[in-house]
C-alpha positions in Angstrom: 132.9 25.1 125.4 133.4 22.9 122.0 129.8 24.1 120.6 130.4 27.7 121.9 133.6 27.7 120.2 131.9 26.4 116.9 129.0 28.9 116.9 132.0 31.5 117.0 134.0 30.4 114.5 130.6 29.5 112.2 129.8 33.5 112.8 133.4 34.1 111.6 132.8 32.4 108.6 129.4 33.6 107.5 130.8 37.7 108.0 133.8 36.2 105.8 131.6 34.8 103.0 129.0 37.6 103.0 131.6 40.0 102.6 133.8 38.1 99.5 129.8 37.9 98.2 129.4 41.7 98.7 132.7 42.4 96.7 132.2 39.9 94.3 128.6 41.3 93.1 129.5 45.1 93.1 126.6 47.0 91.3 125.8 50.6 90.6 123.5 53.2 91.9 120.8 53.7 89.6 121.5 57.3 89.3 125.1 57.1 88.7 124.3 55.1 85.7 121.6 57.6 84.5 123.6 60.0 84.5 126.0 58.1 82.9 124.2 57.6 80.2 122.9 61.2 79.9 126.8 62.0 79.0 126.8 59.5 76.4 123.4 60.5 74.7 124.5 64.2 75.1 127.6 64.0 73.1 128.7 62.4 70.2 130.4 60.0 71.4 131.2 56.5 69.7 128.8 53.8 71.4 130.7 51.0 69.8 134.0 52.3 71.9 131.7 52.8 75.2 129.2 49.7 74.8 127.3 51.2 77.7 124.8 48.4 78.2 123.1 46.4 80.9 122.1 48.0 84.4 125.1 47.3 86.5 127.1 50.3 85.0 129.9 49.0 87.3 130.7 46.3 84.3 130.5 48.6 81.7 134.0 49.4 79.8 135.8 52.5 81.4 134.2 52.4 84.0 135.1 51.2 87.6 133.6 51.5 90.9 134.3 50.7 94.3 134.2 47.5 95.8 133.3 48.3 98.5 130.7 51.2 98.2 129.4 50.5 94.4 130.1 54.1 93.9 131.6 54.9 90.6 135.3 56.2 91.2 136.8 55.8 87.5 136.3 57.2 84.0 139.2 56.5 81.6 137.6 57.9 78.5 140.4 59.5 76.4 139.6 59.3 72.3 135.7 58.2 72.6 134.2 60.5 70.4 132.9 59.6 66.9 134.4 61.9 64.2 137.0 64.5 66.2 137.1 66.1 62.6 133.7 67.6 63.3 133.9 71.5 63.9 130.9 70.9 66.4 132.3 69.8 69.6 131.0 68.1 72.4 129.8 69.9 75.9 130.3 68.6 78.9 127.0 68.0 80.8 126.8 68.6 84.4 125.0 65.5 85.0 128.7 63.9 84.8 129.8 65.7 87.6 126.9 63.6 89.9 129.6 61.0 90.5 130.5 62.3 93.9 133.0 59.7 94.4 135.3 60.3 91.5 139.2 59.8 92.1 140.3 59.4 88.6 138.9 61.4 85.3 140.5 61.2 82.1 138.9 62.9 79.1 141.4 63.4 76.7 141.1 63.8 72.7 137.2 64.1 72.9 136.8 68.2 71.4 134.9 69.2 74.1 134.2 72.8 73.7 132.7 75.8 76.1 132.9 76.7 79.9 133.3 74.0 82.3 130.6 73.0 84.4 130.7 74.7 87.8 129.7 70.6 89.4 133.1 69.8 88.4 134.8 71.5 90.8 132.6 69.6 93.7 134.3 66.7 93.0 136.6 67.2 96.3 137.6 63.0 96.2 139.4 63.5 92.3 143.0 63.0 92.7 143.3 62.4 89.0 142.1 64.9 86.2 143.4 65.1 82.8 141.5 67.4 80.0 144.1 67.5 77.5 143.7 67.9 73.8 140.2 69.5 73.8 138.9 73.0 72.6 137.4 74.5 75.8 138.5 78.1 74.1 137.8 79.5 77.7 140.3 80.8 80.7 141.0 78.2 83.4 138.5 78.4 85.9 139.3 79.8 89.5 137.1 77.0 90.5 140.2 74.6 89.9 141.7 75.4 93.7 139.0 73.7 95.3 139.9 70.5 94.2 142.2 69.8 97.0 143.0 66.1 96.7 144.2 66.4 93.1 148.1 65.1 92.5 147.8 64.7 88.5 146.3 67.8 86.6 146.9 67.8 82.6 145.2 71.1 81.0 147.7 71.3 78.3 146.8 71.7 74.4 143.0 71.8 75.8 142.0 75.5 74.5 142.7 77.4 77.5 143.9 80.9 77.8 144.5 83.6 79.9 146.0 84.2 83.0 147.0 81.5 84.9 144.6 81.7 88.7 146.2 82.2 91.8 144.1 79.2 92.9 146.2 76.7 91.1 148.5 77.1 94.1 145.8 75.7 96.1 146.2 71.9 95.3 149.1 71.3 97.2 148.7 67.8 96.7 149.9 68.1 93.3 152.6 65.9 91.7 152.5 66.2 87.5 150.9 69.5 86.3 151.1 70.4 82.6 149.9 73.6 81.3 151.7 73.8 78.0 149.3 75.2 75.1 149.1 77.4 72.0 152.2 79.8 71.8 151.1 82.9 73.7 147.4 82.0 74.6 148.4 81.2 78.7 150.5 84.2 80.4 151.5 84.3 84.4 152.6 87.4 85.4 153.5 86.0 89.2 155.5 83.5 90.7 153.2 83.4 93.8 150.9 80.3 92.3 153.3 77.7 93.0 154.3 78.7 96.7 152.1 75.8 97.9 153.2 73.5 95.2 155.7 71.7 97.5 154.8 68.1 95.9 155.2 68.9 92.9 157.3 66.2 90.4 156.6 67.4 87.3 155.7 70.8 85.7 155.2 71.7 82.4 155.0 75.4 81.8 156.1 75.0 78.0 154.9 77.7 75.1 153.1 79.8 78.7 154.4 83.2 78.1 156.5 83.8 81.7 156.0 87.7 82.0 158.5 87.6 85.2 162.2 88.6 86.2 164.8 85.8 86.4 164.7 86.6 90.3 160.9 86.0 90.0 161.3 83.1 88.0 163.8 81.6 90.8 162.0 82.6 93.5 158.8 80.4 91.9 160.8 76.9 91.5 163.7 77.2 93.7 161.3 75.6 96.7 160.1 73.1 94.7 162.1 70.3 96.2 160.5 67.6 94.6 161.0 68.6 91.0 162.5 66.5 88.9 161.5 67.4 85.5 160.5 71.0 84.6 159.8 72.5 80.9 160.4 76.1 80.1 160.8 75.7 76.8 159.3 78.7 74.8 158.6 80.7 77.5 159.3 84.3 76.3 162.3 84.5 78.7 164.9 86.8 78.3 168.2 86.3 79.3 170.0 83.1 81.1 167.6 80.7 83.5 169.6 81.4 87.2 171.6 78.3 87.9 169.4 77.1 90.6 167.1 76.5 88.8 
């Protein structure tokens, strides 16, 4: 019974060590890292602020991946791009978007310019998206509501325009949403987006021209239980904000 309970506890300690070993030597897929560097070579980006080098893209700056699946799961990349006084911007390349296990993108202050790639929007494990301070110059996709597991989404000062989608009500998972942009260039003519926005902590609706009544207007925040800090600020409303609000 003494050398039965020893092989036991040796197996113990063998699954113990091989997983610490695992965790401890986490190393990328091959083709999350090409098509890692097919963003960087695609866009002029500063290499000095990326120093993408090496094959284990999982020890490259920015970049973090799972411990326990190698996968790639961050990208904190706000401010990378060489000279953001160039007119010519940077597109984003679908190859990006390959990184199926994304939770957390942030892009910031990098000019990107044009449509979004339609991959983005496959994406369904980001919980963390923030495209702020571009120059997309296009409306925000529809696409947007199909990234479910979202709670942070910053679109504000990026370029965008138009109407703001229905879909956006579809991330019902959101906490911080920021939408603020050029005075006039986003417009919502409904208050039906945010019925499903039940989570939501933070909102800023800021220079979005609010083409609504001030019953509309209550009716779109009142059940938005969770609020604590909301921005109307140069809205185009007319008239005094209804007290429950």
């Amino acid at each position: 019974e003494i050398i039965e309970m020893e092989k036991y506890w040796g197996i113990i300690c063998l699954c113990i060590l091989m997983t610490v070993t695992v965790s401890a030597h986490v190393s990328c897929f091959p083709y999350e890292r090409d098509a890692l560097l097919s963003f960087m070579n695609s866009s002029s980006l500063d290499p000095n602020s990326l120093n993408w080098k090496g094959f284990n893209c999982c020890e490259w700056s920015h970049v973090e991946c799972s411990k326990y699946t190698s996968h790639v799961t961050t990208l904190d990349l706000p401010f990378i791009i060489e000279d953001y006084s160039l007119k010519t911007g940077n597109r984003l390349v679908p190859d990006l978007f390959q990184l199926k296990s994304l939770e957390y993108l942030d892009l910031r202050w990098n000019n990107f310019q044009g449509p979004l790639p339609t991959e983005l929007f496959g994406l369904r494990k980001l919980r963390h998206l923030d495209l702020s301070y571009n120059s997309f110059e296009v409306e925000i996709p529809k696409n947007i509501g199909s990234l479910h597991s979202l709670t942070y989404l910053g679109l504000h000062w990026a370029g965008f325009k138009g109407r703001i989608p229905w879909q956006l009500g579809n991330l019902s998972q959101l906490q911080f949403l920021y939408l603020s942009d050029d005075p006039g260039e986003m417009y919502s003519s409904s208050s039906g987006w945010t019925e499903n926005l039940r989570e939501l902590k933070y909102l800023d609706l800021s220079w979005v021209v609010l083409n609504m009544t001030n019953d509309q207007l209550e009716a779109s925040i009142s059940h938005l239980h969770n609020l604590h800090h909301l921005d109307l600020s140069y809205c185009s409303l007319s008239g005094r904000i209804p007290n429950s609000i």
